[in-house]
N, CA and C atoms as a LAMMPS dump frame, in Angstrom:
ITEM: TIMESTEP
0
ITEM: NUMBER OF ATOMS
426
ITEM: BOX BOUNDS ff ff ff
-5.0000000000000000e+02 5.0000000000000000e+02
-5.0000000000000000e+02 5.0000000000000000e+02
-5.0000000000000000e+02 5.0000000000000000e+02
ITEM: ATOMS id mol type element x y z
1 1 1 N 362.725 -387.729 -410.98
2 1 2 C 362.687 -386.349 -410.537
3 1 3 C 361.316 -385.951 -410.022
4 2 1 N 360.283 -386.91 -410.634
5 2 2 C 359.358 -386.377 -409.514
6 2 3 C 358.88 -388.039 -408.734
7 3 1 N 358.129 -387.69 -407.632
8 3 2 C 358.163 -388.497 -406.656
9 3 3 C 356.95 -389.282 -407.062
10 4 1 N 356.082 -389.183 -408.378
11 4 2 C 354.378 -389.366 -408.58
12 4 3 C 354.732 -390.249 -409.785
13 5 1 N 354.495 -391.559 -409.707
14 5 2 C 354.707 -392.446 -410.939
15 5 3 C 353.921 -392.291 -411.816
16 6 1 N 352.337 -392.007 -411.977
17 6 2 C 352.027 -391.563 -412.698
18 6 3 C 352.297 -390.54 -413.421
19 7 1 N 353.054 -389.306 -413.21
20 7 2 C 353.434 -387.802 -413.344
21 7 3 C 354.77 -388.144 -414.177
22 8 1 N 355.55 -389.182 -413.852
23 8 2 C 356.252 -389.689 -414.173
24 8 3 C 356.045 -390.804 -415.83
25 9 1 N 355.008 -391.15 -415.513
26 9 2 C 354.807 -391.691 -417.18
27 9 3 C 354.166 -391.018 -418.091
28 10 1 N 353.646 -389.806 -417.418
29 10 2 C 353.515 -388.633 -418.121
30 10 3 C 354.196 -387.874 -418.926
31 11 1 N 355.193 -387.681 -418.117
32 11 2 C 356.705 -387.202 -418.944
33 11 3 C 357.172 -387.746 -420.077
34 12 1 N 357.82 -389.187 -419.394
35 12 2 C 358.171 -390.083 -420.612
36 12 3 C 357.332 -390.019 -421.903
37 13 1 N 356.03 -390.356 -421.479
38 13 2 C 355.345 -390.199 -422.911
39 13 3 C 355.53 -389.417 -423.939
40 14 1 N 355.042 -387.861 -422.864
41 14 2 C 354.626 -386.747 -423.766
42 14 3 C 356.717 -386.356 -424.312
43 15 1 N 357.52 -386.629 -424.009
44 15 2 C 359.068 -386.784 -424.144
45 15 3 C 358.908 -387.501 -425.507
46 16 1 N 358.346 -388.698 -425.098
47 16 2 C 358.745 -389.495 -426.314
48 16 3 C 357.813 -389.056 -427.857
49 17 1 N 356.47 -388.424 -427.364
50 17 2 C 355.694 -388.673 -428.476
51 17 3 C 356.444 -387.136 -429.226
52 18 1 N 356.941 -385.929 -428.62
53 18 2 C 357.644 -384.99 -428.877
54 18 3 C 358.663 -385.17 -429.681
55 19 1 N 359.462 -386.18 -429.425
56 19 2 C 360.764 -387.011 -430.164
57 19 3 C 359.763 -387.437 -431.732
58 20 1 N 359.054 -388.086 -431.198
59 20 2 C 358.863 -389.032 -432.217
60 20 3 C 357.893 -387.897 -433.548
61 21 1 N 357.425 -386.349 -432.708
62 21 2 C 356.489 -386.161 -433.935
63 21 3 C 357.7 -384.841 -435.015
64 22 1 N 358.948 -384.728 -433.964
65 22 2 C 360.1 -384.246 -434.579
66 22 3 C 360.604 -385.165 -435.274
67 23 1 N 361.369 -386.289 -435.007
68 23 2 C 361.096 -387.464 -436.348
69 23 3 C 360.594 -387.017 -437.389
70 24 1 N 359.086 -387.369 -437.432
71 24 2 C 358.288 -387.175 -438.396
72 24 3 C 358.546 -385.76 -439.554
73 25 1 N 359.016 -385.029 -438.925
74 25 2 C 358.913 -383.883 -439.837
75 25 3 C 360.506 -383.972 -439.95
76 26 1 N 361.238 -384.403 -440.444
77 26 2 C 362.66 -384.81 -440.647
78 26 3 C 363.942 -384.071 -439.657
79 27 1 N 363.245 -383.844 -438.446
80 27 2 C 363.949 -382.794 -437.711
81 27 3 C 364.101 -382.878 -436.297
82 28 1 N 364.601 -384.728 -436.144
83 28 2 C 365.03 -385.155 -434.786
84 28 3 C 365.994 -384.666 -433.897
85 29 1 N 365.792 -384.792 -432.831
86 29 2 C 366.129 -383.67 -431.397
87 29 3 C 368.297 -384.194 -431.904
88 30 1 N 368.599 -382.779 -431.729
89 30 2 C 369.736 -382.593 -431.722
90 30 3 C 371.251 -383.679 -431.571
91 31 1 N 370.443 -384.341 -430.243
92 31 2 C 371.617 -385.773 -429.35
93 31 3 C 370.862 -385.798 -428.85
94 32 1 N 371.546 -386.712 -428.052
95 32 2 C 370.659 -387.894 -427.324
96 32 3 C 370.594 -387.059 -425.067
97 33 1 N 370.88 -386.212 -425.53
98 33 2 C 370.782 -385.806 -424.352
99 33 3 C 369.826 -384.859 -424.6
100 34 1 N 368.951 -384.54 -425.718
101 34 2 C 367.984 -383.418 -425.804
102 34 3 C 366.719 -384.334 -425.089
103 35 1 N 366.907 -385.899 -424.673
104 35 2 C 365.66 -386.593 -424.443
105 35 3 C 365.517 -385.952 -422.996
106 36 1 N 367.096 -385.921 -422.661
107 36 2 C 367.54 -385.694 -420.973
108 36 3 C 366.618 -384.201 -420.444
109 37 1 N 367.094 -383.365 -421.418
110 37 2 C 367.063 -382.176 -420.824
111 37 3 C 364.907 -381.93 -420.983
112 38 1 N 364.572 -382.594 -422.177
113 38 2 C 363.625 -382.216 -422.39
114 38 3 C 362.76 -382.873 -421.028
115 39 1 N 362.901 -383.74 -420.957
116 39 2 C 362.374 -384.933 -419.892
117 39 3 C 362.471 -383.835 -418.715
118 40 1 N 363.315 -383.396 -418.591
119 40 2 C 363.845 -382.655 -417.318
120 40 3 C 362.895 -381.273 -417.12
121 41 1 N 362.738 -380.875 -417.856
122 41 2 C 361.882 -379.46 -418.13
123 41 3 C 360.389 -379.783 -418.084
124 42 1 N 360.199 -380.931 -418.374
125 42 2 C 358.512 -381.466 -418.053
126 42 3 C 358.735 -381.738 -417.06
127 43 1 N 359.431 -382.425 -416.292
128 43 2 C 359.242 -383.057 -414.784
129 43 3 C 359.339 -381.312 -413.625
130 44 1 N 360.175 -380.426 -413.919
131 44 2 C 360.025 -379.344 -413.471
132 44 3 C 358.433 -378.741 -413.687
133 45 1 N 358.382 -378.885 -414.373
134 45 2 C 356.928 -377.877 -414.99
135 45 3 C 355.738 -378.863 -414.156
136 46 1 N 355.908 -380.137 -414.251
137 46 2 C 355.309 -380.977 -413.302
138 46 3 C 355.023 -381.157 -411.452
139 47 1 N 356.35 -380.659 -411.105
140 47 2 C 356.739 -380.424 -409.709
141 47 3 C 356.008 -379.163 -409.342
142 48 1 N 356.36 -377.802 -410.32
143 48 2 C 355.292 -376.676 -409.964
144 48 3 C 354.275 -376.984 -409.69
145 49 1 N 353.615 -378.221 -409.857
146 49 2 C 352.354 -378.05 -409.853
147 49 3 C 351.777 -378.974 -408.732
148 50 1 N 353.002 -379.392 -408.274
149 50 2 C 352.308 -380.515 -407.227
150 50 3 C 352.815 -379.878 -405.861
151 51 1 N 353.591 -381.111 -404.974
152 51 2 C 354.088 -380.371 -403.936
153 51 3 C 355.525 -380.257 -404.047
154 52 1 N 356.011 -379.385 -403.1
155 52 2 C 357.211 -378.126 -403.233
156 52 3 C 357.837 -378.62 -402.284
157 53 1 N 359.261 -379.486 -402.443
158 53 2 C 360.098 -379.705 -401.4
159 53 3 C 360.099 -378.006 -400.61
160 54 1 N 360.307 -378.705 -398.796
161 54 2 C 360.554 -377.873 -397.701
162 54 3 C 362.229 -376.982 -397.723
163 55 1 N 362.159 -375.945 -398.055
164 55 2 C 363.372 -375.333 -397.445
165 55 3 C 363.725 -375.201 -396.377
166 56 1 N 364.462 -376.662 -396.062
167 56 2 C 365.013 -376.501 -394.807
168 56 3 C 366.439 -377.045 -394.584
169 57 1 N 367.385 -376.952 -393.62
170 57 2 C 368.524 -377.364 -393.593
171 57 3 C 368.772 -378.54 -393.226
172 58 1 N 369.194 -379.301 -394.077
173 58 2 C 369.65 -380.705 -393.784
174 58 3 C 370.847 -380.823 -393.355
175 59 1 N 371.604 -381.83 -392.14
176 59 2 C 372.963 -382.119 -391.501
177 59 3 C 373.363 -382.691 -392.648
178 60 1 N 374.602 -382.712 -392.536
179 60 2 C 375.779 -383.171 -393.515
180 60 3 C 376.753 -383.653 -392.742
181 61 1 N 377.265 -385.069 -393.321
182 61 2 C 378.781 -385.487 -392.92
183 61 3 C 379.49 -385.608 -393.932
184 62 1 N 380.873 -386.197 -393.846
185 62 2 C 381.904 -386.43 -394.651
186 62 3 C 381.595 -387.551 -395.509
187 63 1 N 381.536 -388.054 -396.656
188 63 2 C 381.358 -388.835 -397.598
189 63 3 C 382.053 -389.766 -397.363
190 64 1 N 381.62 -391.043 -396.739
191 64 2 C 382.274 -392.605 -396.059
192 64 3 C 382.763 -393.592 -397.248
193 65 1 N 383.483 -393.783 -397.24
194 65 2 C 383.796 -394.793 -398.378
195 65 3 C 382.945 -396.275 -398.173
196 66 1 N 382.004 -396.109 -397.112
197 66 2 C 380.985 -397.267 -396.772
198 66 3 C 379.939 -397.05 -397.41
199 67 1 N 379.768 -396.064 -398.087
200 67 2 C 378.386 -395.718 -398.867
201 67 3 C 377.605 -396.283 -400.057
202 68 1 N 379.173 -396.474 -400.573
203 68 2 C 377.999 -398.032 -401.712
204 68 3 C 377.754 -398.665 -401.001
205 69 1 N 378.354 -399.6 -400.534
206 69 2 C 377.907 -400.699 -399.355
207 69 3 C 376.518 -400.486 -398.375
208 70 1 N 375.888 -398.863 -398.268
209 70 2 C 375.194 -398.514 -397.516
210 70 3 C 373.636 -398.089 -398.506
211 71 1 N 374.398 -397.953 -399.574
212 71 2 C 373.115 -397.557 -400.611
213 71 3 C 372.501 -398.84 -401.04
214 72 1 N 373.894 -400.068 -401.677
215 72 2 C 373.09 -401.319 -401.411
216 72 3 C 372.308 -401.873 -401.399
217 73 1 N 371.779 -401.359 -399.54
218 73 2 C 371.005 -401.912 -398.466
219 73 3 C 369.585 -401.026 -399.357
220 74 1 N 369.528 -400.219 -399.786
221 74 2 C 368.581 -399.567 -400.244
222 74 3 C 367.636 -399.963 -400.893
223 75 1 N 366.131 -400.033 -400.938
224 75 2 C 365.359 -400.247 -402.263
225 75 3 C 365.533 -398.55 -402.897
226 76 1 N 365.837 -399.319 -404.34
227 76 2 C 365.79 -398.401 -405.621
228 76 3 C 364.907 -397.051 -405.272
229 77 1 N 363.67 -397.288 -404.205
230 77 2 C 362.364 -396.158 -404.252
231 77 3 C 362.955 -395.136 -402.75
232 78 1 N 363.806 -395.847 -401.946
233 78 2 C 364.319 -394.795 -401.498
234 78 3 C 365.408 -393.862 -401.954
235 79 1 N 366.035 -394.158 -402.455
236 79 2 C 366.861 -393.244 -403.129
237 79 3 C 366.199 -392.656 -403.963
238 80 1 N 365.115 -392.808 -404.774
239 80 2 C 364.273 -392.334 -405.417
240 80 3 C 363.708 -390.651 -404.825
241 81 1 N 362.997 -391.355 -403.919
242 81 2 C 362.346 -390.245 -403.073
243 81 3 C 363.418 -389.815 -401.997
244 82 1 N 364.231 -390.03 -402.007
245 82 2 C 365.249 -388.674 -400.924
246 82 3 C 365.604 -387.97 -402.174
247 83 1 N 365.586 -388.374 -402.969
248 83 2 C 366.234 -387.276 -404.335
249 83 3 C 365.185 -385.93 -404.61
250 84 1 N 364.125 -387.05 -405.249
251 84 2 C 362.75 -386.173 -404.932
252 84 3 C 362.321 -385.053 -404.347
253 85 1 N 363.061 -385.686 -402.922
254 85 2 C 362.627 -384.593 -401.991
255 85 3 C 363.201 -383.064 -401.824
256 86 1 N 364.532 -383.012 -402.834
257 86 2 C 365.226 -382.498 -402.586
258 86 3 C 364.536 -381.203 -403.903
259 87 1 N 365.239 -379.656 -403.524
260 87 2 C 364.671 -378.71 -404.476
261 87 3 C 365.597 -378.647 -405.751
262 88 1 N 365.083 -378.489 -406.64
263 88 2 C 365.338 -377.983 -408.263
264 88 3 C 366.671 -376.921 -407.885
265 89 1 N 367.591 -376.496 -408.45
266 89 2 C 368.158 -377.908 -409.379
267 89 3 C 369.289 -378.829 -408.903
268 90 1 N 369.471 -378.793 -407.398
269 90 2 C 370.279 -379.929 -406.746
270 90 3 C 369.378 -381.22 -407.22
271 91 1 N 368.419 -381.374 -407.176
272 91 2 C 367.191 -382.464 -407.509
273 91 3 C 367.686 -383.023 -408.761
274 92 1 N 368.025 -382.238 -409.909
275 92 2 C 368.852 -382.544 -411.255
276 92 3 C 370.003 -382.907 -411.001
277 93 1 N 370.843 -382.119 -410.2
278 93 2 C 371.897 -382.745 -410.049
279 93 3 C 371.872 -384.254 -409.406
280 94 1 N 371.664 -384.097 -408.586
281 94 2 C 371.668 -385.786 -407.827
282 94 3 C 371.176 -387.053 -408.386
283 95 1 N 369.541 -386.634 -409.153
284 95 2 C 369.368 -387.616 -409.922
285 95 3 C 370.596 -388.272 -411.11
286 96 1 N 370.779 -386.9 -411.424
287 96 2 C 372.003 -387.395 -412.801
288 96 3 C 373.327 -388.022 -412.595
289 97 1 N 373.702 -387.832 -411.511
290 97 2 C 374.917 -388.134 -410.443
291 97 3 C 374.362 -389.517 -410.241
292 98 1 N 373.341 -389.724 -409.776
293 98 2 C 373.407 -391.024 -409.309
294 98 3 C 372.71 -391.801 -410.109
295 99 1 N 372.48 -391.589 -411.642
296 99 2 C 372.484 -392.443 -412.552
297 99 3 C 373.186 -393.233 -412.925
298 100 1 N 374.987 -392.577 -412.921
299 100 2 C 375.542 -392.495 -413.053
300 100 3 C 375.834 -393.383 -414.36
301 101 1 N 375.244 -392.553 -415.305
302 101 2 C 375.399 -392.891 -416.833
303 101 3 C 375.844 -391.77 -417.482
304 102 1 N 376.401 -390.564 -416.957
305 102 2 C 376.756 -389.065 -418.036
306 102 3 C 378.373 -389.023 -417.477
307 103 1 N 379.316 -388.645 -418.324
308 103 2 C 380.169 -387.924 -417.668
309 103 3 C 379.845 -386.608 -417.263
310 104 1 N 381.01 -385.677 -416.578
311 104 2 C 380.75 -384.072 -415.848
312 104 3 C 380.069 -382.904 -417.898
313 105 1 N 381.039 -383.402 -418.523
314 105 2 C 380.386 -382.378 -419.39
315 105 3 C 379.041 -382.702 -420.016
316 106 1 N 378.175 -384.096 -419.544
317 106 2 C 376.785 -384.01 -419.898
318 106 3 C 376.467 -383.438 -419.005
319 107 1 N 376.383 -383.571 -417.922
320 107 2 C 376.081 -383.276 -416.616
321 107 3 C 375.471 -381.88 -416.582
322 108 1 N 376.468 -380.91 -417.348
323 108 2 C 376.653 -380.031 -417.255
324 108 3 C 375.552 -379.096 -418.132
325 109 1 N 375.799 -380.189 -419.605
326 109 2 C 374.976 -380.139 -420.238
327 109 3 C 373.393 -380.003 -420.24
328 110 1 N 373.141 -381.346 -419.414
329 110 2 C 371.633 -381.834 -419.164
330 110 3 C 370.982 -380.364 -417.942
331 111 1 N 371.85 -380.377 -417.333
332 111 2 C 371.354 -379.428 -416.157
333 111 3 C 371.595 -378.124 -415.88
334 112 1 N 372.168 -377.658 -417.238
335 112 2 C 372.09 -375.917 -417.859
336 112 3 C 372.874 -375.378 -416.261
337 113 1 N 374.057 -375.497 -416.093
338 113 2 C 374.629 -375.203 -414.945
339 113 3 C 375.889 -375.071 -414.855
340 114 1 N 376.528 -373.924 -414.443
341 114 2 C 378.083 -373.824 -414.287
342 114 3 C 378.882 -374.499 -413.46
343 115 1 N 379.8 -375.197 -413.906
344 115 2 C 380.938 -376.084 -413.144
345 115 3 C 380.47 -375.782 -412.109
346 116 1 N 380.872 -374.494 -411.363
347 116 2 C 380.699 -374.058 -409.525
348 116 3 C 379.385 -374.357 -409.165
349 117 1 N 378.694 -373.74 -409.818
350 117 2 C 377.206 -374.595 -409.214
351 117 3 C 376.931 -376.055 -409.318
352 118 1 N 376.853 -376.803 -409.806
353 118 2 C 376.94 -378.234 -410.131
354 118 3 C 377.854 -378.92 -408.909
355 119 1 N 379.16 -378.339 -408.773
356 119 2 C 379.592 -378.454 -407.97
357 119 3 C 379.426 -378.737 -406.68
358 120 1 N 378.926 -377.822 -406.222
359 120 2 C 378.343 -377.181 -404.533
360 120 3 C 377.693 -378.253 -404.694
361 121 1 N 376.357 -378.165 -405.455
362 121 2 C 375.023 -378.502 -405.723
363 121 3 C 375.319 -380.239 -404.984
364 122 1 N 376.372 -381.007 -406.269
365 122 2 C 376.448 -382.342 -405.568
366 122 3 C 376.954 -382.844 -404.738
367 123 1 N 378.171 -381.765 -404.165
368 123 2 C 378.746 -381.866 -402.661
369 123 3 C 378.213 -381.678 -401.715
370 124 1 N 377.248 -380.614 -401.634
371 124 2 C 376.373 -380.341 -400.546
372 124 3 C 375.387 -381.774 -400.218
373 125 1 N 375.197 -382.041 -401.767
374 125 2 C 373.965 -383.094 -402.072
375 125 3 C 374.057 -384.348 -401.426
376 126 1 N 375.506 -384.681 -401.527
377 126 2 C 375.953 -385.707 -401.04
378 126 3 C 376.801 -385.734 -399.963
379 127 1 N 376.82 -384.66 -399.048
380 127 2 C 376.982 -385.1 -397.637
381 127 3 C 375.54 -385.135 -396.824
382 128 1 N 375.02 -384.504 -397.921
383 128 2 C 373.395 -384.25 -396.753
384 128 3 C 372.94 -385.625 -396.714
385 129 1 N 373.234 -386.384 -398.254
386 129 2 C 372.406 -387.729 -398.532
387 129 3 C 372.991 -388.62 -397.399
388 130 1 N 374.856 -388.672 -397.487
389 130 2 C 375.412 -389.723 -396.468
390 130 3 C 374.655 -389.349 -395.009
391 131 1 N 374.25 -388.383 -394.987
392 131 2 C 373.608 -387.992 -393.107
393 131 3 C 372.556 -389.316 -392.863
394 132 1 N 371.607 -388.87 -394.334
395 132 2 C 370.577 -389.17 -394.226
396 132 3 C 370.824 -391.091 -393.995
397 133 1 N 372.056 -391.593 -395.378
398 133 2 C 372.389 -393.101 -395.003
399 133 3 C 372.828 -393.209 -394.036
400 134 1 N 373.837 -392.294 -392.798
401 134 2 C 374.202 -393.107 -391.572
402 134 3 C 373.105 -393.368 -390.704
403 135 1 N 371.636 -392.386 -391.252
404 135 2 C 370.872 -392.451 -389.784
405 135 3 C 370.141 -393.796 -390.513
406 136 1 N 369.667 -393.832 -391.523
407 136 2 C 368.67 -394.706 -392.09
408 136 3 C 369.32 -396.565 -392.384
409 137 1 N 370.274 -396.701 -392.889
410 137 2 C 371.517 -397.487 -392.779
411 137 3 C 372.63 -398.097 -392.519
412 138 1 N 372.816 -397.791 -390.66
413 138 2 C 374.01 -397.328 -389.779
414 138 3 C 375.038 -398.337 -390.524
415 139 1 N 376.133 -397.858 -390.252
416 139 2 C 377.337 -398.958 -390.394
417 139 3 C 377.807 -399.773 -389.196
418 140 1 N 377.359 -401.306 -389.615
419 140 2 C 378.255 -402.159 -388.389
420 140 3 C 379.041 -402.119 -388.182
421 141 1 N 379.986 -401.732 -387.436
422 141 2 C 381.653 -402.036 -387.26
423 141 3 C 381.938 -403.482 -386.652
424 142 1 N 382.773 -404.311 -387.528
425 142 2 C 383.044 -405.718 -386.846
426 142 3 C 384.591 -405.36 -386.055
């Protein structure tokens, strides 16, 4: 969620050493998705402070059933950073979507968000993303 690897092991840490000093006092984080959400709220508080994805309108197409096949082609750091790039809290959504380790009611959970928003959020998210794979990834047709 954020685009700065260092900023990024920042999180984790101060996540984990948070976990670990709740531990200590017999009063570990709720489930296992309190790592999610907490993680999530530092990387926000982190992003304030750096740079501010552009509000601007991205094209969208129809979601290709060629798109695994097209993500693939991807290194891990681009999908990374088109996510990145994207504003709070579609940025949550997409990352978590394309973890794709939560079902919809963590989802929902992790990213303090109503069905309809969540919704939009990853539909919009993911026709803007397929735009971005037909231009960056074209599909061969044999």
């Amino acid at each position: 969620m954020v685009a700065d690897a260092r900023k990024a092991a920042e999180v984790f840490h101060a996540t984990l050493r948070d976990a670990a000093q709740q531990a200590a006092k017999n009063e570990p984080p709720s489930d296992r998705l309190w790592f999610f959400r907490d993680a999530r709220w530092r990387c926000l508080e982190a992003s304030d402070k750096g740079l501010q994805a552009e509000d601007i309108c991205l094209g969208e197409e129809e979601i290709s059933a060629l798109a695994p096949s097209q993500i693939k082609k991807l290194e891990p750091e681009q999908l990374a950073i088109w996510i990145s790039a994207a504003p709070d809290p579609q940025r949550t959504a997409l990352a978590l979507f394309y973890l794709d380790e939560f079902n919809h009611q963590e989802l929902l959970s992790i990213s303090e968000l109503k069905p309809p928003e969540l919704a939009k959020l990853l539909s919009e998210g993911r026709q803007q993303f397929q735009a971005w794979l037909n231009a960056t990834v074209p599909v061969v047709e044999i």
